[in-house]
N, C-alpha and C positions, 0 to 999 in steps of 0.2 A: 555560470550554469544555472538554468534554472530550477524548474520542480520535472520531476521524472514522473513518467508515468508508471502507478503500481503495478498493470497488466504484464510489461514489456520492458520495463525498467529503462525505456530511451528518453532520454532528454524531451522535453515538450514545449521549450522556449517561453515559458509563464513563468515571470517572477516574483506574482504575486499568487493571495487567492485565489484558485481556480474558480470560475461562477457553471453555474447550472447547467449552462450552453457548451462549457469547454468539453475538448473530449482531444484524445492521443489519436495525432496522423498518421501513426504508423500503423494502429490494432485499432482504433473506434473508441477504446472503453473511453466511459464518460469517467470525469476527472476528481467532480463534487461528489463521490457518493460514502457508502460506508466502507466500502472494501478499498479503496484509498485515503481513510481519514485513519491519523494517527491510534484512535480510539478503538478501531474494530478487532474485535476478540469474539472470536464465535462460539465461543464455550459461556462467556456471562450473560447474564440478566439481559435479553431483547439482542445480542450480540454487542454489547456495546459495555465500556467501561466507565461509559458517564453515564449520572441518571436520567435517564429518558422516557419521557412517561408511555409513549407506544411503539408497538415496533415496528422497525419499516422492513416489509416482506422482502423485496426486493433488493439486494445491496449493494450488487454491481449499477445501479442504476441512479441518476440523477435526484438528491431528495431535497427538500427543505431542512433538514435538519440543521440547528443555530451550534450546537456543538463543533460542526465540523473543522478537523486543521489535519492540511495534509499528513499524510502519512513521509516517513523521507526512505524513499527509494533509489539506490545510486545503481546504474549501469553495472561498477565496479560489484559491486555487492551480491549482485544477481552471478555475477559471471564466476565470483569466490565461491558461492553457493552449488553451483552448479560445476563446479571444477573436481570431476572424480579423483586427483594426485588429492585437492586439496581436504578434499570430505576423509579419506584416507590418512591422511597428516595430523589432521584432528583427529582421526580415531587411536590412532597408533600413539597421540602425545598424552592421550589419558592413559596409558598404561608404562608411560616413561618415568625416569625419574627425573 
């Protein structure tokens, strides 16, 4: 399996680093950018948890940035998240013993 894509969490057949061109066949999103690099955190400094000296407005979108390493997104992951029994199970086991 390769890298999933962050938008839609499906498989996107790249087993290596995504480059600037790549983008998910299934939804479009470009692949290289902030909102799929393992680093992006929208709350810190430029959104980003390495130090970066500018910031890139745009994050869904293709950048240069030298920082960049996917983000790891699984099908599986999305689907746990999104699993109403399961968001409930977790809720219910914080007040278990």
């Amino acid at each position: 399996m390769g890298l999933s894509c962050w938008n839609c969490g499906k498989d996107t057949g790249i087993k290596a680093k995504p480059t600037r061109i790549d983008h998910c066949v299934d939804c479009l999103a470009d692949l290289k950018c902030c909102r799929g690099c393992r680093f992006f955190e929208p709350y810190a400094a430029h959104g980003c948890r390495e130090r970066v000296d500018e910031t890139i407005k745009i994050k869904d979108k293709s950048n240069f940035c030298d920082f960049f390493q996917p983000r790891v997104v699984g099908a599986k992951a999305l689907d746990k998240l999104d699993s109403k029994d399961s968001r409930k199970k977790s809720f219910d086991d914080l007040f278990s013993d």
